[in-house]
C-alpha positions in Angstrom: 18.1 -18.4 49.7 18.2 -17.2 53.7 16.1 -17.0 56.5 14.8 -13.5 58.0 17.9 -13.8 60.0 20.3 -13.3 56.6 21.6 -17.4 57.4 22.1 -18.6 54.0 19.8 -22.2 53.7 20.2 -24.5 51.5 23.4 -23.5 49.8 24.1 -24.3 46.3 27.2 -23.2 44.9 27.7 -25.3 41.5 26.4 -22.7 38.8 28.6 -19.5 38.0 27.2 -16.4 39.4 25.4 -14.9 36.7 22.8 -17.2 36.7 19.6 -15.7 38.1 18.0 -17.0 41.7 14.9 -18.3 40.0 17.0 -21.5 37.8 18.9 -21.9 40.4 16.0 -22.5 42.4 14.7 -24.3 39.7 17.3 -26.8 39.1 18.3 -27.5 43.1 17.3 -30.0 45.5 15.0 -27.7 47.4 12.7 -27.5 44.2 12.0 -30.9 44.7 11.9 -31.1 48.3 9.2 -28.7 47.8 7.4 -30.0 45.0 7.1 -33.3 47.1 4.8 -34.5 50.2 7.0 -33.5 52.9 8.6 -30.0 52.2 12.0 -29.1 53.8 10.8 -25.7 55.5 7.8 -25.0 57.5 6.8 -21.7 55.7 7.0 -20.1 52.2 9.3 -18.4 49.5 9.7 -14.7 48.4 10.6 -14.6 45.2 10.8 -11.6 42.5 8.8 -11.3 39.5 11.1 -13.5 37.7 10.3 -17.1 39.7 8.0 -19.6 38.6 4.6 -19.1 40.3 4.2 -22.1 42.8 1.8 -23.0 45.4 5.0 -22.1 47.9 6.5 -19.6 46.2 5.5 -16.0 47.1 5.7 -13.5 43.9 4.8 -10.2 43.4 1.7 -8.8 41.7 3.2 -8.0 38.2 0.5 -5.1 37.6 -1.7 -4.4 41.3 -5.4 -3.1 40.2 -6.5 -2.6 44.1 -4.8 -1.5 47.2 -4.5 -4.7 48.8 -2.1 -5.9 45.8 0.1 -2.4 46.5 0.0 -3.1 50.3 1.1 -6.4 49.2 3.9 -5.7 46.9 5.0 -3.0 49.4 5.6 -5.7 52.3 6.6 -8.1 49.8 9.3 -5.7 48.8 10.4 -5.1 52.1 10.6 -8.5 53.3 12.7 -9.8 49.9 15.1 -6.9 50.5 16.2 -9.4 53.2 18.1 -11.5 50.4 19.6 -7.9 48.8 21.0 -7.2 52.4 22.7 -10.8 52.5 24.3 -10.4 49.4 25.7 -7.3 50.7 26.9 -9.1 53.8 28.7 -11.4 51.3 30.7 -8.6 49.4 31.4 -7.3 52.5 33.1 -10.6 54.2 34.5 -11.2 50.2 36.5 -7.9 51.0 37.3 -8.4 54.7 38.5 -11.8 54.3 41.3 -11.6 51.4 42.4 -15.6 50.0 46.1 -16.3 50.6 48.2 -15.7 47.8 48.2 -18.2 45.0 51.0 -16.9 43.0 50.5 -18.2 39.5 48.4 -21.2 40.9 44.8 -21.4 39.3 41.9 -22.0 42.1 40.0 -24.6 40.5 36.4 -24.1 40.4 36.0 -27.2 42.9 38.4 -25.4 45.5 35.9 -22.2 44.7 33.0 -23.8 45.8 34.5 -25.3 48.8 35.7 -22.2 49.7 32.6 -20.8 49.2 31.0 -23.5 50.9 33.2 -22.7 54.5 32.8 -18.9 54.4 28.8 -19.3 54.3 29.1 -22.1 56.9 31.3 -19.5 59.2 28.3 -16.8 58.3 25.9 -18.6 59.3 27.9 -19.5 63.3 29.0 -15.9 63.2 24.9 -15.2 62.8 23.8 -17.9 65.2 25.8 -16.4 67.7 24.4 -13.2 67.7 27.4 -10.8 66.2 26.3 -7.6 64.8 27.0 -7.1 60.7 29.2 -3.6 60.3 27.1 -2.6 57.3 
C-alpha cells in the first residue's frame, strides 16, 4: 500500500512477489487493524477488482449500468494508478541502486527482506523531504 504521496505504509515484505496485493492484504496486520474498532488510517482503500469488498475498501464497479458508476471507475482508476506509479519508482531505485557483489554467497531471504525493508524506509525520507522522482 502507499499514500497519495507514493510513501509506501504499512510495509510487508514476507510473501514472494507474485502473490497478488489483495492476500497480502488479506493476510497482514492492517486487515485486522481495519477490521477492528480503532482503524490504523483515517480514510479508505483503493483496491482493484480483485480485493475483498469491505466497508473500507474502495473497489471498482465490475460492470457500471449508469454514468455515475463510469465517472466513478474513471476517478477510481486514476487515483489507484497511484500504486502502479510507486511500483515504477521501485524498479527504478532497484536499477539505480545495484547490491554489492556477493560472489558465490546466497542472500538469504531474511537479508532480502531487510534489504528491502531499508530501501522503502530510505523512499519514504527521500519523499518526505520533498526530492523529485526522475521518472
Amino acid at each position: 500500500m502507499c499514500d497519495a504521496d507514493y510513501r509506501v505504509i504499512p510495509q510487508v515484505c514476507n510473501m514472494p512477489g507474485s502473490v497478488h496485493d489483495a492476500r497480502i492484504l488479506r493476510e497482514s496486520d492492517i486487515f485486522t487493524d481495519f477490521e477492528g474498532p480503532a482503524r490504523p488510517l483515517d480514510g479508505i482503500i483503493l483496491g482493484d477488482s480483485r480485493y475483498m469488498i469491505q466497508q473500507w475498501l474502495l473497489t471498482p464497479y465490475a460492470n457500471p449500468h449508469i454514468e455515475a458508476q463510469e465517472r466513478f471507475n474513471l476517478a477510481h482508476a486514476s487515483t489507484h494508478g497511484i500504486i502502479e506509479r510507486s511500483f515504477l519508482h521501485n524498479r527504478y531505485l532497484e536499477k539505480k541502486l545495484p547490491l554489492p557483489a556477493c560472489g558465490d554467497a546466497i542472500i538469504t531471504s531474511s537479508c532480502r527482506r531487510r534489504i528491502i525493508s531499508v530501501c522503502t524506509m530510505l523512499r519514504n525520507i527521500v519523499i518526505r523531504r520533498g526530492v523529485k522522482w526522475p521518472i
